[in-house]
Each structure stands twice: as structure tokens, then as C-alpha cells.
N, C-alpha and C positions, 0 to 999 in steps of 0.2 A: 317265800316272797311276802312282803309285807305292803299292805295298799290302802293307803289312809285316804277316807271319803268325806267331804267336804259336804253338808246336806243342806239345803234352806229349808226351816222350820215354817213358813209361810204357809197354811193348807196342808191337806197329805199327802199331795200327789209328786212333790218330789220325795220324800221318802220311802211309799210304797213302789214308786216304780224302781228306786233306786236297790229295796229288797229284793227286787226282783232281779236284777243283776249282778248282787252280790251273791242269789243261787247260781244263776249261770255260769258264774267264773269259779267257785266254789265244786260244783258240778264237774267241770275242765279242767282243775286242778287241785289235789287234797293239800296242800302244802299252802296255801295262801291264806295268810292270817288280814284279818280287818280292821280295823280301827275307825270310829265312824264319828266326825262331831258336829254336832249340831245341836240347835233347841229344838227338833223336832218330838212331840211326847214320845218318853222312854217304850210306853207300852206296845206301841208299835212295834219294834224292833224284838222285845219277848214276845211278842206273840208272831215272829216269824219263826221261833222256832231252830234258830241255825246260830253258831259260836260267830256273834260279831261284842266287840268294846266297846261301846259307846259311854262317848265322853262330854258330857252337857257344856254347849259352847254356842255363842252366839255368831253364828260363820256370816252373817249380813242381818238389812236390816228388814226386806221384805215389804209388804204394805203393810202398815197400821189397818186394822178394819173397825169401824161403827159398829157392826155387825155382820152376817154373813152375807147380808145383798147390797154393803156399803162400805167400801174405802177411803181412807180419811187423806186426804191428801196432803193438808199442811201438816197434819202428824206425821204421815212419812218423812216428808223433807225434812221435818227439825229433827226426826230419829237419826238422817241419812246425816245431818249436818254435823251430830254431834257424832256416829261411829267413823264417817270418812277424814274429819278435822286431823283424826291422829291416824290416820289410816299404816303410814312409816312403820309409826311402832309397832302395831299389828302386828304386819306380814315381817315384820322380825324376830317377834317372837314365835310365830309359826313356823318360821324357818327353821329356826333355833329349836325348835320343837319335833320337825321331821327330820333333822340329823340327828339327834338324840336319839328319835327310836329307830334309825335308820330306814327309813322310809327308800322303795323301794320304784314305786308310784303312786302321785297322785289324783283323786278325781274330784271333779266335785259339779252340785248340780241346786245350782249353780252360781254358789258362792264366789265371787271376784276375787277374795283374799286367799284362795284354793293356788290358783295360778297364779297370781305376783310370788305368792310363799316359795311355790314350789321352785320354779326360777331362782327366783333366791336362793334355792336350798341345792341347787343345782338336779334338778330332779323334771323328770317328762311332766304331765298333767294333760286332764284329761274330760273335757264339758261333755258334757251329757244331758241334753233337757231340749224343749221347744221354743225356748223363750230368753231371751238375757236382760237384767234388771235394767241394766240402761235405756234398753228400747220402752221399758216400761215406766220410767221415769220423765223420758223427755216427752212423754204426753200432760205431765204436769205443772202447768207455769208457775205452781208455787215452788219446783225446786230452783228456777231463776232467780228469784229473788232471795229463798230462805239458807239454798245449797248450792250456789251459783258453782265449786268447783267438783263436788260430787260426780256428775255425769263422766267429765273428764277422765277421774280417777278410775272410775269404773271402766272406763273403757279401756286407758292401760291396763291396766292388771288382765282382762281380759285375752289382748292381745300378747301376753305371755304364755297362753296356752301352747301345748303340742300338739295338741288335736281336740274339734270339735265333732261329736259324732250329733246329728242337727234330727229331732224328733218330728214325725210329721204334726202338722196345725201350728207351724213357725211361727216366729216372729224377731228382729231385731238380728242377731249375729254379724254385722257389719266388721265390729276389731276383729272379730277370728275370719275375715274373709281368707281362703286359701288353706285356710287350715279345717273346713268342715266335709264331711261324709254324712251322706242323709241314711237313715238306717229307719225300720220299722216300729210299727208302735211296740212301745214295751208295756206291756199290760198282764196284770195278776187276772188266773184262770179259777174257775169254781173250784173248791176240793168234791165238794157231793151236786149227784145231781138235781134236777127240779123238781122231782117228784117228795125225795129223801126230806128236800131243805121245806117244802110247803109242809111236809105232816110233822115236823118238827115245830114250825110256827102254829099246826096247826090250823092250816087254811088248806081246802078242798083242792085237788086238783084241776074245776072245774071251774072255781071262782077266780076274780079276778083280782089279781094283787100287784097293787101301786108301791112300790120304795121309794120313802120321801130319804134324801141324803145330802144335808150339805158342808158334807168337809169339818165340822167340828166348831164351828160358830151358830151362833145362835140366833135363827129364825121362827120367829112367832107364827107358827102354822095354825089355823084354824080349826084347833080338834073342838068343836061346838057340835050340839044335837044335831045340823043339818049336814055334816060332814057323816058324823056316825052313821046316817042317811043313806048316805053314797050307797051306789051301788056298787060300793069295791072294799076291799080290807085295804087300809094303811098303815103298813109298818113305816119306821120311823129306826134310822140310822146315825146320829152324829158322831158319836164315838165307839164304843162297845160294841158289836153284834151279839142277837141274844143268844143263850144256849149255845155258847161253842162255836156255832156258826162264826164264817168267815163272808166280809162283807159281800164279796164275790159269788160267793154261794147265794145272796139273797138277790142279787140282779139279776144272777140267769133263771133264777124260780120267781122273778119280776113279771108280770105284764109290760108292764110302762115303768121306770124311772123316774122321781120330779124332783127337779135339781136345779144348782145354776152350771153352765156348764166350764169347767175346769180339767185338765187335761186326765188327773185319775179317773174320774167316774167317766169322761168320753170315752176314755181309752177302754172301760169295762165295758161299759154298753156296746162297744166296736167287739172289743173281741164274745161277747156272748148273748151279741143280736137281739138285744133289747133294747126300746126305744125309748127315745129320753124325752122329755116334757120341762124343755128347760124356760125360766124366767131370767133375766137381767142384772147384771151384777156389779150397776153402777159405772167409773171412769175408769176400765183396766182396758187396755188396751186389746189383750190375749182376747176379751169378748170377739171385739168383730171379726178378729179371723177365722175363730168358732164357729159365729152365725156364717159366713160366708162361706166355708171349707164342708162344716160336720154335714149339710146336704149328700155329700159325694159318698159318705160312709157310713149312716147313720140315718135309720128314720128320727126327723127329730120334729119337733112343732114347740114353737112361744108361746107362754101365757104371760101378759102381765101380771108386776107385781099385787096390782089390786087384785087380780082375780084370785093369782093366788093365794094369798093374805086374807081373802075371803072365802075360799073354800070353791071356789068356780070353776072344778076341775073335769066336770063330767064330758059335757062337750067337747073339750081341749082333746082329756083322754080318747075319743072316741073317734074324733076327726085324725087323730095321732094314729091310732091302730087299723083305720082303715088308708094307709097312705102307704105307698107302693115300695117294696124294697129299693133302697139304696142303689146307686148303679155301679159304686165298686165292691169287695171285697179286700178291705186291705188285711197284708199279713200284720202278724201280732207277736212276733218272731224275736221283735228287737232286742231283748235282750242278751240272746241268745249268738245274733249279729254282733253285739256291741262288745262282750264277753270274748271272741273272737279278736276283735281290733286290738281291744289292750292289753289281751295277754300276748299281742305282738311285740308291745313294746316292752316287755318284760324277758323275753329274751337274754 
């Protein structure tokens, strides 16, 4: 079986979660080959460690970012104006591309051009994610003026799907009405435990260690003499983990997390009950349902940008750790569920 995945290079968190389902179904079947394309960095996917193909491709357009606490919004729309204008030809040549290599099913997470292609190619498909670009888009009235048919487009191709399998901390999915199943979070687990990963950092088992992480853009944190101050060790994550370590590994040997919050790192802190100290992350929509929902799963507490930007994390952190568990436990399973669903349709 051959099952070509469709990635948005936007952040990491669609394509770590998306490793995590190509274990799962990989796991449940030795015969299934991969094919994976997207701009999301290559190294990602070598350091999963497991036979996938990955083919550098730009599968949508994502948001433009300022920086990692700021979305550029009229950059989006004139990215969105200029890949959707031909959008046609695209999903023709993707077609034309998954009959070639026979493609067997497609997924994607969650690229628009994944399911118009697959349609086309005559082939099931297959969303997978929390969020769909449209819903994210029509929070920006510069796409009315600059991409007035974009949203549209997005939306058909959408409602070409076979099935959406809908992530919890939603948002948007309206074209795929009738076609979604809600399934658990999919979330990568530590490989070593807390003890293993701090004497590898080299921070005591007794002190306290903050991981600062934010997805691989660039935030000016405050590493000045009054920070080194702190009464905590901060490590510092954008890309790499050090020594071997897997980024997973350093959130569950975390105290506190300080983030903006995005669905990989929630979904970590969810599955390995560390709390997150997240700040603002400008005009995304996906924020407020964060602030609204992550309560229910997650110890989490705000700091403004200022504070963080200046180094003001003491009190945050400490009002943060003395804050009472969560009142759910959710499972962290989804993968595992989701892995399940499509190799139904492979059949």
C-alpha cells in the first residue's frame, strides 16, 4: 500500500504529529510505503528515524510570520493570491502525480490541494488536524480585498475529502461537515525518562527547569544578567535538541514550559503533564480556542509579551506551579485511533 501525505510546513506541529501517525499505521502494517510532501524542514522527518520519502513541495501557503509572536497578515493574502490564482493547475498536476506513482490513499494535514488532487485522481483522502486554513483566513480582512477568491477555493477542495478525522482544540471544518470523526490528541511521547534527560542537561534533579520553545521562529528572549539570576535553569529549544535528546524528552524533565501555545507543544505538555506558561501569538485565530479549551487539560497561566520579552518570569512561573490540576485527563491515543480509521479505507 502506498499513501502519499500531504504536510503544511507552517510551525512543527503538523508534521510531528503527522510522524506520529505515520508510526502508527507503519506499526499495523509492514507493507505500507510513504511518500510525504511538503516544505516542512527535512530534518524533522530523519530524525524520526522510520523509511518515509519526502519530497520538498510547497502543499499551501500557511501564515507568513514577522516573527514567532507575530503573523503578517497582508503577506499571507498576497502569498494565498498568488498560489490559489492557478490553483487548477496544481491539483492537476498532483493528480497526475498520484496516478503515476499509484497512490493508494491520500492524507494530508492539512493542505486543501491533498483533497481536490486526490478526487481528481480518483482516490479516498484523508484530514487530519484541528484546524482548517479557511477558518484561519477568514479572520483576515485583508484576504477580502487582496484574495477575495481564495477562501472559496479553499473551501472546495476541502469538501472533496473522504473523511475528516477533527483533533481536539478545533476550529473551522464547516466543507468537511458530515464527513468528520473526532479522535484523541496525537501527541509524541518522551523516549528517556526525567531523571536520565536532566543529568544529560546536566541540571539537578531538584532544581528547577523552565523549556523555553517556540516552533522554530525567532523570539528575542531575554538571556541578560537578571534572567541568569532566575531562580531556574533555561533551556532553550527552536530547532535541534541538545545531545541526542528528543524535544519530548525535555518537556517531561521540564518544570514549566514557556511557549506560545500551538497545538504540538499543547499536545506535549497534555500528554506529559507539564505546564505550560504561555504568552500571545498575535491575530491566529487557533489562539483563542487555546485560551478557552487548554483550562480543561492543562495547567496553563499568561504572561504578556512584555513580560516575557523582559525576563518577568518568576512570579508567572510560581503562580503557574502552584495552580491545581486540570479537571480532565485527556487520552493521547489519537494516533493510534486515527491509524485505525485509514487503514479502513485501504481495504
Amino acid at each position: 500500500m502506498l499513501i502519499v501525505y500531504y504536510i503544511s510546513g507552517h510551525g512543527f506541529g503538523h508534521a510531528t504529529r503527522s510522524i506520529e501517525l505515520i508510526r502508527a499505521i507503519g506499526a499495523r502494517r509492514d507493507d505500507v510505503r510513504f511518500i510525504v510532501r511538503t516544505d516542512a524542514p527535512q530534518w524533522l522527518f530523519e530524525r524520526a528515524a522510520i523509511p518515509i520519502e519526502v519530497q520538498p513541495f510547497e502543499p499551501d501557503v500557511g501564515v507568513v510570520q514577522i516573527d514567532g509572536l507575530r503573523p503578517d497578515e497582508e503577506g499571507t493574502a498576497r502569498r494565498a493570491e498568488s498560489f490559489y490564482r492557478n490553483f487548477d493547475r496544481r491539483v492537476e498536476h498532483e493528480a497526475t502525480l498520484l496516478r503515476q506513482v499509484a497512490a493508494d490513499i491520500v492524507l494530508g494535514d492539512v493542505p486543501p490541494i491533498a483533497f481536490a488532487a486526490a478526487r481528481r485522481a480518483g482516490l479516498a483522502s484523508v484530514a487530519i488536524a484541528n484546524f482548517t486554513w479557511d477558518w484561519i483566513y477568514d479572520a483576515y480582512p485583508a484576504f477580502e480585498r487582496i484574495a477575495p477568491d481564495a477562501i472559496s477555493i479553499i473551501r472546495r477542495a476541502y469538501a472533496a475529502a473522504t473523511l475528516a478525522l477533527r483533533l481536539p482544540l478545533h476550529g473551522g471544518f464547516e466543507p468537511m461537515a458530515g464527513l468528520i470523526r473526532d479522535i484523541p490528541f496525537i501527541a509524541r511521547r518522551a523516549t528517556r525518562d526525567r531523571r536520565e534527560t536532566r543529568r544529560v542537561l546536566g541540571v539537578a534533579d531538584d532544581a528547577r527547569l523552565v523549556l523555553a520553545t517556540f516552533g522554530g521562529y525567532p523570539v528575542p528572549l531575554p538571556f541578560d544578567d537578571r534572567s541568569r539570576r532566575a531562580p531556574f535553569t533555561i533551556v532553550t529549544v527552536n530547532q535541534h535538541p541538545p545531545d541526542g535528546l528528543t524535544h519530548q524528552d525535555i518537556v517531561t524533565a521540564a518544570d514549566v514550559v514557556v511557549s506560545k501555545p500551538g497545538y504540538g507543544i499543547v499536545s506535549e505538555c497534555v500528554a506529559h503533564d507539564t505546564p505550560l506558561l504561555y504568552t500571545s501569538r498575535g491575530h491566529f485565530v487557533e489562539y483563542d480556542v487555546f485560551v478557552d479549551q487548554m483550562p480543561r487539560v492543562l495547567r496553563c497561566r499568561h504572561i504578556s509579551q512584555d513580560d516575557l520579552l523582559g525576563g518577568r518570569w518568576s512570579d508567572a512561573i510560581d503562580a503557574l506551579l502552584h495552580q491545581p490540576a486540570p479537571p480532565e485527563q485527556p487520552r493521547t491515543d489519537g494516533a493510534e485511533v486515527a491509524a485505525t480509521e485509514i487503514l479502513k479505507l485501504g481495504h
